[in-house]
C-alpha positions, 0 to 999 in steps of 0.5 A, spaced: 189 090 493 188 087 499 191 083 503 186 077 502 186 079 495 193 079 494 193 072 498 187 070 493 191 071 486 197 068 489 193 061 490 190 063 483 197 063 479 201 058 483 195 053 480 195 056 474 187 057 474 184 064 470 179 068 474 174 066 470 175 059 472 175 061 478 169 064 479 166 059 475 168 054 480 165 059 485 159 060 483 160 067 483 162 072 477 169 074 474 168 082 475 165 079 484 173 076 483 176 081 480 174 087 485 175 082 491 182 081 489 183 089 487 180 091 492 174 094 490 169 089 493 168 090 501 170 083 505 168 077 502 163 074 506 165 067 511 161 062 505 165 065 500 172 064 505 171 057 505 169 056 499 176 058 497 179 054 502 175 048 500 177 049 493 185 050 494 184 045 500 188 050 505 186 047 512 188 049 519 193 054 519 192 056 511 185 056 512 185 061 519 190 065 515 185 067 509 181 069 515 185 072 518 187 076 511 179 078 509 179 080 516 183 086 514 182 087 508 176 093 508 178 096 503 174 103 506 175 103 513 172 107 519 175 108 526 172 111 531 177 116 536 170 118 540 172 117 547 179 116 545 185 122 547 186 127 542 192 124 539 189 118 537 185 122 534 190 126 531 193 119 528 187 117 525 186 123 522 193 124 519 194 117 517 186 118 513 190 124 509 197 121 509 197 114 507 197 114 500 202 118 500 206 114 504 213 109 502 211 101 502 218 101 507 215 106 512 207 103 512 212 095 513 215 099 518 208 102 522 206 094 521 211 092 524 210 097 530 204 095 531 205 087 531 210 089 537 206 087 543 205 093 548 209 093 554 
C-alpha cells in the first residue's frame, strides 16, 4: 500500500463509501481505485487528486497533504546515484535489496532520520 493509497481508503471507510461508489463517483473503474490504494498503480495523476479532494471536500492543508502523499507514493521508484559519492551509491543499493525485509519500527526510524533537518 502506498502512502496516498492508505490515506485514500481511510477517507473511503470513515464515510463509509464502498470502492465501487467511489469509482463510480470518480469516473474511474473499481480495479483503477483498488490497485491505487494497494499500490500496484504508479501516482495518481493531478485531475484525479482533485477530484478526491473535491469529492471528500478536503481544502487547504488536507488538500496539499494528499498531494504531497501521491507524490510519494511511487510504488516502483528509481534513484539515480550517478555522480554521487560511493556510499550513496552503496545506500541505495543496500536499501533496494533490504527493504522489504525491514521491521516497520526500523523503516519509522529511518523516516524519522531523514525528516530531521541537516545540520
Amino acid at each position: 500500500m502506498t502512502p496516498f493509497g492508505q490515506r485514500l481508503r481511510a477517507l473511503r471507510e470513515k464515510q463509509g463509501i464502498s470502492l465501487t461508489e467511489l469509482a463510480t463517483a470518480l469516473h474511474v473503474s473499481p480495479a483503477y481505485l483498488s490497485a491505487l490504494e494497494h499500490g500496484k498503480r504508479g501516482r495518481p495523476s493531478a485531475g484525479l487528486i482533485h477530484q478526491v479532494n473535491e469529492h471528500f471536500g478536503l481544502i487547504w492543508d488536507d488538500a496539499e497533504e494528499l498531494v504531497r502523499l501521491a507524490r510519494l507514493s511511487h510504488p516502483r521508484v528509481v534513484v539515480d546515484t550517478a555522480g554521487l559519492s560511493p556510499q550513496a551509491t552503496e545506500l541505495a543499493n543496500r536499501l533496494a535489496r533490504t527493504i522489504r525485509d525491514l521491521p516497520e519500527e526500523r523503516v519509522a526510524a529511518l523516516l524519522a532520520l531523514l525528516e530531521r533537518p541537516l545540520d
